[in-house]
C-alpha angles and dihedrals in degrees: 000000000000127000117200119184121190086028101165127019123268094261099052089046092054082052097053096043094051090047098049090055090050094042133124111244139185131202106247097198081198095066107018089238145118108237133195141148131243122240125269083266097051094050088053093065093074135054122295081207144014139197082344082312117128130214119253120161132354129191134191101234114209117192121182113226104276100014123146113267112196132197121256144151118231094224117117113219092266093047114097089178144357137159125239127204119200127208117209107207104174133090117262110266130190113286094258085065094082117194095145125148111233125209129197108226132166089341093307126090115240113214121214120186120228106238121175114277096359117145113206117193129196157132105310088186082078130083113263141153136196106230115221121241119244103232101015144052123263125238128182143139123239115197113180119205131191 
């Protein structure tokens, strides 16, 4: 698990966040959330490959305040590993606020908190789950390698 703070410059950030507040999403029922994708030049902004891994698919995860977050792997039947790095979009709210992802590791969950352009990555091959705010929408990226 890698946590990288800073991870895009000011200005990509501001493109992304604008974007994901403008977005077209659509409700996934598997895993309680809004999903959409960035544009070509959005996605250009992260890694075609990480740690010999390449990229594969991305998507702009939207979650209402409260919603159910449920854990999920982000391996397809055929996959035996892949990495996932998570883009955290939102401002930085008070702790209270919740918003973690939470991986299930060695029988204990692992808590990150979401920061403002802040990248985690991680196993995807592990359970996790974005938890919602209470009061505010939740915007992240998810990028998937193998």
């Amino acid at each position: 698990m890698e946590i990288k703070d800073d991870f895009l410059s000011i200005s990509q950030y501001e493109y992304i966040r604008n974007f994901a507040t403008v977005a077209d999403y659509k409700y996934r029922h598997q895993d309680q959330v809004m999903t959409g994708t960035l544009d070509d030049k959005g996605i250009s902004f992260f890694p075609k490959e990480i740690n010999g891994r390449k990229y594969v698919r991305h998507q702009i995860n939207c979650y209402t305040p409260r919603s159910l977050a449920v854990f999920h792997t982000d391996l397809y039947a055929d996959e035996e590993s892949c990495l996932t790095l998570v883009y955290y979009i939102c401002p930085t709210y008070d702790l209270d606020e919740g918003g973690w992802t939470e991986i299930f590791v060695n029988d204990e969950i692992t808590s990150i908190r979401p920061m403002c352009n802040r990248a985690l990555i991680f196993d995807g091959g592990l359970f996790h789950r974005a938890t919602p705010y209470r009061s505010y929408p939740r915007f992240s990226v998810g990028i998937k390698y193998i």
